[in-house]
PAZAPA-4460 file (N, C-alpha, C; in steps of 0.05 Angstrom, whole numbers, plus 32768, in hexadecimal, padded with zeros to 4 digits):
% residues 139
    n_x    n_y    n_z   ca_x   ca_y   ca_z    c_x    c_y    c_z   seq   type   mol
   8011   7FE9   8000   8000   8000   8000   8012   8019   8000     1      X     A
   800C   802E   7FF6   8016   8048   7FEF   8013   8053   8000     2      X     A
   8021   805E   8017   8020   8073   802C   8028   8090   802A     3      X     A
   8011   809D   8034   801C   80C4   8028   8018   80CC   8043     4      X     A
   8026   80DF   8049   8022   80F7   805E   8018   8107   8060     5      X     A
   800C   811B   8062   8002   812F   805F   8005   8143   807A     6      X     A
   8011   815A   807C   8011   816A   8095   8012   8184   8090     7      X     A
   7FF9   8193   8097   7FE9   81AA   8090   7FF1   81BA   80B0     8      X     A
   7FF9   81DA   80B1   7FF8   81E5   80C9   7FE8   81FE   80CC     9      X     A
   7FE3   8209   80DD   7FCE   821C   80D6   7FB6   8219   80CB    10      X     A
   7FAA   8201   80CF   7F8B   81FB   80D1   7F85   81E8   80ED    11      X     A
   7F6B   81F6   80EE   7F61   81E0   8100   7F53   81C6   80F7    12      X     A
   7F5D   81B1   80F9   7F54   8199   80DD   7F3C   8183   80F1    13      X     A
   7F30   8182   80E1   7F1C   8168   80EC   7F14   815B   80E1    14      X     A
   7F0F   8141   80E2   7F05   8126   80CA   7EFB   8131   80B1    15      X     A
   7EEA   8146   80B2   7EDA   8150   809C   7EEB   8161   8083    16      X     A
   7EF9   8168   8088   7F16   817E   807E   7F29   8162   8075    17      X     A
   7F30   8152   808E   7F42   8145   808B   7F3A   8131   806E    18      X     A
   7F21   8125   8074   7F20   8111   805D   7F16   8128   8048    19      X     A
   7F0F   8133   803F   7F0D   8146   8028   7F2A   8147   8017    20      X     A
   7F42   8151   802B   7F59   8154   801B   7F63   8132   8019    21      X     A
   7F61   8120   8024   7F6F   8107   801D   7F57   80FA   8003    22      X     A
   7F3C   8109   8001   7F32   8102   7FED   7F37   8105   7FD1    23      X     A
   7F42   8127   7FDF   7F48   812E   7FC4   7F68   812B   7FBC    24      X     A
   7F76   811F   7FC2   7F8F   8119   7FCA   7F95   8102   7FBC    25      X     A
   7F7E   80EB   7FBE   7F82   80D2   7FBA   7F72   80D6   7F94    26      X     A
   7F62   80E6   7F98   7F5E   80EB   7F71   7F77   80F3   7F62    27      X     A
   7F80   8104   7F71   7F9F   8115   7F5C   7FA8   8100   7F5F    28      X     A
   7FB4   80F0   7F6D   7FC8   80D7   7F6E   7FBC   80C1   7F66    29      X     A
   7FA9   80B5   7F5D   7F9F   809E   7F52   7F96   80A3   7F35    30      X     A
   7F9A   808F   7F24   7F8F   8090   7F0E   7F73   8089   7F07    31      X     A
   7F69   8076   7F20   7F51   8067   7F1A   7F3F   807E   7F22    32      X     A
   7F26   806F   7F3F   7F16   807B   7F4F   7F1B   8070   7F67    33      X     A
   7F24   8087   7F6F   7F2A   8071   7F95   7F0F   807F   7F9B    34      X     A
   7F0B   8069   7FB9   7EF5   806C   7FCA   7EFE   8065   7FE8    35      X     A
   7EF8   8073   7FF8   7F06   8073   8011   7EF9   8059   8022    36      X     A
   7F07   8046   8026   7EFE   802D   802B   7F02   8030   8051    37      X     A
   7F0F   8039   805C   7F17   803C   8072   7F21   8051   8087    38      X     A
   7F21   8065   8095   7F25   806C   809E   7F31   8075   80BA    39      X     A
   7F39   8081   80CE   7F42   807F   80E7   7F44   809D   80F2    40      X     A
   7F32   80A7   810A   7F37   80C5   810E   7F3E   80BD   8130    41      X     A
   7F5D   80C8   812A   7F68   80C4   8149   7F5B   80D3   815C    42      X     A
   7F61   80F5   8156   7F55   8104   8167   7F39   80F8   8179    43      X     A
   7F2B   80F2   816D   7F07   80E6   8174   7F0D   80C5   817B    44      X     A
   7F25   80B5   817B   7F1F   8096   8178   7F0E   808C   816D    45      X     A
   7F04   809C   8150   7EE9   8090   813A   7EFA   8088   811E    46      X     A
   7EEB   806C   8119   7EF1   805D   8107   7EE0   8050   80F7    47      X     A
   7EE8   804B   80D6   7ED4   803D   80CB   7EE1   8030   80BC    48      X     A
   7EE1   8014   80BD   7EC3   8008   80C1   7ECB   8004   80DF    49      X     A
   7EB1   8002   80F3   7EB6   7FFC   810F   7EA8   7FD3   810D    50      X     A
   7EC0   7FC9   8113   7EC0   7FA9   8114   7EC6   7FA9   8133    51      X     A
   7EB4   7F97   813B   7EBA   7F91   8159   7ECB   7F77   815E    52      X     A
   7EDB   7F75   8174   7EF3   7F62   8175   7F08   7F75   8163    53      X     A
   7F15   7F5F   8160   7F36   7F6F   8159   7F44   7F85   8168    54      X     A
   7F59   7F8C   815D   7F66   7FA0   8172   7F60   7FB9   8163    55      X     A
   7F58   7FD3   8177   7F48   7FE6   8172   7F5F   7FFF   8162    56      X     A
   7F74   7FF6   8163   7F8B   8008   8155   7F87   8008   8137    57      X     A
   7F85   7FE8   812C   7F8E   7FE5   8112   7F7A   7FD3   8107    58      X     A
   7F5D   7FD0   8111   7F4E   7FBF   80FA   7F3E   7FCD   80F1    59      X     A
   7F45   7FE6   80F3   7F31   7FF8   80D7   7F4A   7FFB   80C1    60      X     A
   7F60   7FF7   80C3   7F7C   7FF9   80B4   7F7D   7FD6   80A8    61      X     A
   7F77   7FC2   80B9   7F76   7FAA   80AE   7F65   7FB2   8096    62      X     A
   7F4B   7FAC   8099   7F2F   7FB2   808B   7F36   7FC0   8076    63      X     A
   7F45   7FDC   8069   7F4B   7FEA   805B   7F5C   7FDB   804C    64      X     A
   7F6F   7FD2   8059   7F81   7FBD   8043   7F78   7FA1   803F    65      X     A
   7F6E   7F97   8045   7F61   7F7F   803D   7F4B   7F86   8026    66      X     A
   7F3F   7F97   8023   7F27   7FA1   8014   7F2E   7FB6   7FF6    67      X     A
   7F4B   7FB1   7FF1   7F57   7FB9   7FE0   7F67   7FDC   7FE6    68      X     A
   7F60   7FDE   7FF9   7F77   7FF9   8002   7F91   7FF8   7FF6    69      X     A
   7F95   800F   7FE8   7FAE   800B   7FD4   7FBD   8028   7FDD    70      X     A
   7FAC   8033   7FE7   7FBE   804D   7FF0   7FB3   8063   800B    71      X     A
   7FC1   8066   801A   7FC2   8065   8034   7FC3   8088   8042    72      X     A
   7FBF   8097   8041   7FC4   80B8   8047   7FC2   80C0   8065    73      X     A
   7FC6   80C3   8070   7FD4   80CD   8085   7FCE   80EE   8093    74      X     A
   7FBA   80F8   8097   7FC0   811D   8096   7FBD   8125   80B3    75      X     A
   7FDE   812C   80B8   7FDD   813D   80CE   7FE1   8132   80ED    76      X     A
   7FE8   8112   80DF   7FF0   8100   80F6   7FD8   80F4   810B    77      X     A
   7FC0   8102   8107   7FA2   80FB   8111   7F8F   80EC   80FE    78      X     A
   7F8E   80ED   80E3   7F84   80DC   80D7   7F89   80D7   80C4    79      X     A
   7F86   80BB   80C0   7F88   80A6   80AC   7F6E   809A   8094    80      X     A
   7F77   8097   807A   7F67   8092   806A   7F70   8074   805C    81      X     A
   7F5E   8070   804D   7F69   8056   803D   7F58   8053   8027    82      X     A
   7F66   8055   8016   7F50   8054   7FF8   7F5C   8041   7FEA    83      X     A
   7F43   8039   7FDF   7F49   8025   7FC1   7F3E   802F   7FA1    84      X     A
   7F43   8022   7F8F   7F39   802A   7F7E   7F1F   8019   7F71    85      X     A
   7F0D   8026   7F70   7EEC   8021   7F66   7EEB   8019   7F4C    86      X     A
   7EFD   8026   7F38   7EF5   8026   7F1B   7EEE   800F   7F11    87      X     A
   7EF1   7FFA   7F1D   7EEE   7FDC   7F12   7ECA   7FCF   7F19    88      X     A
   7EC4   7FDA   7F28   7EA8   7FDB   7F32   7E90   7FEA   7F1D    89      X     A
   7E80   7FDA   7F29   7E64   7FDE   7F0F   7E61   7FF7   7F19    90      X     A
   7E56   8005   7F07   7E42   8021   7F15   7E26   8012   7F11    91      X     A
   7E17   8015   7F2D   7E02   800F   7F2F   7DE6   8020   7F2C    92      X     A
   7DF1   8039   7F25   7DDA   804F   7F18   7DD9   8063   7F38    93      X     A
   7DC3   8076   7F33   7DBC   807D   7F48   7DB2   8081   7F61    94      X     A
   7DBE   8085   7F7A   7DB5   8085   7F8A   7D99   807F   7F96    95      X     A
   7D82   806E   7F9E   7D70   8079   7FA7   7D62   8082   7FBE    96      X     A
   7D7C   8084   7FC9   7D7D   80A0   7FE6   7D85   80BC   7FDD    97      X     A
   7D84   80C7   7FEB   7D91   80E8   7FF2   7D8F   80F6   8004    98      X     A
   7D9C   8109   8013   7D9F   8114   802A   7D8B   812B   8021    99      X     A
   7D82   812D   8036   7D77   814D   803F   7D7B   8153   8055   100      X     A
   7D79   817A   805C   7D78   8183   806E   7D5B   818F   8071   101      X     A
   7D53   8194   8082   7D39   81A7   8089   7D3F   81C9   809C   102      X     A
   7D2C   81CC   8097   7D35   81EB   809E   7D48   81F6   80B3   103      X     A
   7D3E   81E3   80CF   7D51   81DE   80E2   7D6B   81D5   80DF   104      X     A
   7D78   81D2   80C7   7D91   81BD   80C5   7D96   81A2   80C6   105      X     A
   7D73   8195   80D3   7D76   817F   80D6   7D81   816E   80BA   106      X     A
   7D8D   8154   80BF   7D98   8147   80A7   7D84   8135   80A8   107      X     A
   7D81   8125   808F   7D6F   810B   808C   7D74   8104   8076   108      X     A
   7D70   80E1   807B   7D77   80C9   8059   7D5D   80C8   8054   109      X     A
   7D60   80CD   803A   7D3B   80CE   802E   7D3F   80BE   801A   110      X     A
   7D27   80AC   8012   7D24   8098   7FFD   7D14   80B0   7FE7   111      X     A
   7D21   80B3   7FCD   7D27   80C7   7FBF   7D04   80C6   7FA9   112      X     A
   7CF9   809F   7FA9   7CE8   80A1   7F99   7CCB   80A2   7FB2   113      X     A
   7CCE   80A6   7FD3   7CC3   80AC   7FE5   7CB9   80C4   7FF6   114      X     A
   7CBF   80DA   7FE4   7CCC   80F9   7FEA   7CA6   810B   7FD3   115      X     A
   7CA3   810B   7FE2   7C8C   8124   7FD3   7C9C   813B   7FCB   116      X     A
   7CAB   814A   7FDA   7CB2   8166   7FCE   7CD7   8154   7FD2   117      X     A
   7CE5   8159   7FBC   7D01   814F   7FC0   7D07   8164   7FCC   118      X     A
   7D07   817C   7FD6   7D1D   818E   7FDF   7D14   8188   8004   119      X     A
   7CFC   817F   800A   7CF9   817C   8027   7CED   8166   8039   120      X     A
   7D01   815C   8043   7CFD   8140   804C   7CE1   8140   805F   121      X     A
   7CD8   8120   805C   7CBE   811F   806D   7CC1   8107   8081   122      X     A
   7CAE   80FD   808F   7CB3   80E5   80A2   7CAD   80D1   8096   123      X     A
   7C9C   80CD   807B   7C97   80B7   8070   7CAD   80B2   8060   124      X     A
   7CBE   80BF   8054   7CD8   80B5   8047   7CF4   80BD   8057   125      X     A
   7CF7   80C0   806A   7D10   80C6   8076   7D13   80BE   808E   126      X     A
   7D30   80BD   8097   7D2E   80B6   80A7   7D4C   80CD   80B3   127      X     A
   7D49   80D8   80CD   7D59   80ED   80D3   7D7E   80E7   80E3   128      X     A
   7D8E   80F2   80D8   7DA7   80D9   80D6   7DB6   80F6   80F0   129      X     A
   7DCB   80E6   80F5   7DE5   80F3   8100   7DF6   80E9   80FB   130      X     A
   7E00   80F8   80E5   7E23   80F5   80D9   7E1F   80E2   80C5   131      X     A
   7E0B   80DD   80BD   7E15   80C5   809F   7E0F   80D7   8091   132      X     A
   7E14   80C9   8075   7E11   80DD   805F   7E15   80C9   8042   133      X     A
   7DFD   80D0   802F   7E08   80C1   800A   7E0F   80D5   8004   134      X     A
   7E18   80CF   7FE8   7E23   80DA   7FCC   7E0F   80EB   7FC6   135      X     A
   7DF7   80E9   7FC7   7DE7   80FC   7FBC   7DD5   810A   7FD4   136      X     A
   7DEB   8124   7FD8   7DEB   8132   7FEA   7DC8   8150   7FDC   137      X     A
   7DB7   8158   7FEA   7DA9   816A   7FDB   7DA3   8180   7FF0   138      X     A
   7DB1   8190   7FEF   7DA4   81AE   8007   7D96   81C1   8000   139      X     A
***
């Protein structure tokens, strides 16, 4: 696996910043489509995928390399990424979830062909999340 560094000063960095630049980090440096298979945020002790058993250091880092992790980023000595590359994978079409927010900020996964008005989520198609998130983000 390909290991990069990354060490940024003068920001205040947090998972959200952090994986953004190892996202975009891992496109300039790959030819394919990486997809971030794994993760590790020291600061917080949050990890994905969370597997119970194993040792709590390195089986979100197992998981990443076993699952084709080909390249490994590093930013700032607090967190860790692991991507592979996708391009070999079917595209399966579109999503049929999508995020919404509501006026309050609330977030919610809405089933997209369940949605009366698509711009505002309801209780019959959604369901109201903390911290997950798809691809087909709509605000």
């Amino acid at each position: 696996m390909k290991d990069i560094n990354v060490s940024l000063s003068g920001v205040d960095m947090d998972y959200k910043m952090a994986s953004r630049i190892a996202a975009t980090l891992a496109k300039e440096l790959n030819s394919g489509e990486p997809v971030m298979v794994a993760w590790h945020d020291k600061t917080t002790s949050r990890m994905s995928p969370v597997i119970e058993g194993g040792d709590i250091h390195s089986r979100w880092h197992d998981y990443g390399e076993s699952h084709g992790g080909k390249l490994e980023i590093d930013v700032n000595g607090d967190f860790d990424f692991i991507f592979a590359d996708s391009s070999s994978f079917e595209t399966l079409g579109p999503s049929p979830l999508v995020n919404l927010r509501d006026m309050a900020g609330n977030e919610y996964l809405c089933q997209i062909d369940a949605l009366r008005d698509p711009k505002h989520p309801s209780e019959e198609a959604c369901v109201k999340l903390e911290g997950l998130t798809t691809k087909g983000d709509i605000t």
